[in-house]
Each structure stands twice: as C-alpha cells, then as structure tokens.
N, C-alpha and C positions, 0 to 999 in steps of 0.2 A: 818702585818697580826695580826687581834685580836685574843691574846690567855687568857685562863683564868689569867696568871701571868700578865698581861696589864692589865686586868681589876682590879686587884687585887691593883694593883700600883695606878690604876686611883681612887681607893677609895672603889670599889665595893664591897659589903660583898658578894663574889662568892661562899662562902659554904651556904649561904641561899639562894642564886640564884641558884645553882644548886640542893638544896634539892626542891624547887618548882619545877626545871625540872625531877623530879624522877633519880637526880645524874650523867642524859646524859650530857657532856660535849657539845657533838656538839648540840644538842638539843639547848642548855642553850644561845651558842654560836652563832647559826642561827637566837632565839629570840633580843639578841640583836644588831646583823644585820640588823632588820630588825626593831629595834628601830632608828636605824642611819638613815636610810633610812623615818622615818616615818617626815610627813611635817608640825604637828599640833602645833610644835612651833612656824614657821613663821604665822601660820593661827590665832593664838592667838596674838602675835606682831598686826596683823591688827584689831584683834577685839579691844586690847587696845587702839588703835590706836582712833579707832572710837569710843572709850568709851559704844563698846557693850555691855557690863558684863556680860550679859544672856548669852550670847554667850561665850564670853569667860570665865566664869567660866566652864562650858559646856567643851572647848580648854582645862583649866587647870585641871580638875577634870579629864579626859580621862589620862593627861599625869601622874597626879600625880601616878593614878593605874598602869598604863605601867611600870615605873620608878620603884615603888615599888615594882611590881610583880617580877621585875628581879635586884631587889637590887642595883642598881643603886645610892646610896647612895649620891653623889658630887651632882644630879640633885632632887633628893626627896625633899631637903632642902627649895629652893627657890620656887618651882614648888607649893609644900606644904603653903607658904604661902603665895600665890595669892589664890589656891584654898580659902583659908579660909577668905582672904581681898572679893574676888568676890563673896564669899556665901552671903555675905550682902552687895551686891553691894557698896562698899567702892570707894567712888571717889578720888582719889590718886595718884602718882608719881609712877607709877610700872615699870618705866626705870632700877632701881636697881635692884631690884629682876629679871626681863626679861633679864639686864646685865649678871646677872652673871648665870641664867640659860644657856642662849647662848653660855656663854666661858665654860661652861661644858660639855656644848652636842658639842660643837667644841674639845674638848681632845677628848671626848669619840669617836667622827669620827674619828680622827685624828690616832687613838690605830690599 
C-alpha cells in the first residue's frame, strides 16, 4: 500500500507534494495513484520510437508537470531532460534517459 513514508523512501519531497495538496494526505496520495495509473510514458516510448518529437515533447512536457506537481523527484530528473532535448527537436539516443525514467515509475508502482 502507498503511504506517504513509501514515497518518502522512494525520493519524493512529500512535504511539497502535500503542501500543493493543501496538506490532504489522501488527496496527495489519490493524485499519485493515479499517476501510476497514467500511460503517457509508454505513449512517449512510441513517439521516440518513431522519432516524433512534436509529439513527444508534447508526452514529455505533460509528464514533466505531472511528476513536478506531486514531487516526484527520482522521475522529474530524467523526464526534465527529454522535455528540454525535445524542445529543440534534438535527434538523439533517449534510451537512457527513457531507461531510467521507466525504472522509476516501476519503484513508484511498485510502493
């Protein structure tokens, strides 16, 4: 079960995540449920895939605010610098950085 000490472990600054939830615990907790739940990292994997970048800067700029907005700190890092490779459509190797986004949103499911 995710509790805020999970997330806490997993990296999360959950005292600014819950000060953007107006300090609702479950609130805070429900948004990032339903961050686990959300699919727009595999959807971005495909735009790389296909070398969309419109597109998938679009994928990463969505997730980067998501991530942010709930403090999510282990997934900001990576996410943060595709948005900024894909703002200038930057033709590149984004396996790494998509790597290690992956294995972070797998802990953060995983909690």
């Amino acid at each position: 079960m995710m509790t805020v000490e999970a997330l806490r472990a997993f990296g999360a600054d959950v005292d600014d995540g819950l000060a953007r939830c107006m300090n609702k615990e479950d609130f805070y907790l429900m948004l990032v449920k339903k961050a686990t739940e959300d699919q727009r990292l595999s959807l971005l994997a495909e735009q790389l895939e296909k070398k969309d970048y419109a597109a998938a800067f679009e994928s990463a700029h969505a997730l980067k605010g998501m991530y942010a907005n709930l403090s999510l700190t282990p997934l900001i890092k990576p996410v943060s610098e595709m948005t900024e490779l894909l703002r200038s459509r930057t033709d590149t190797d984004y396996s790494p950085l998509l790597e290690e986004a992956s294995a972070q949103f797998a802990r953060l499911c995983s909690l």
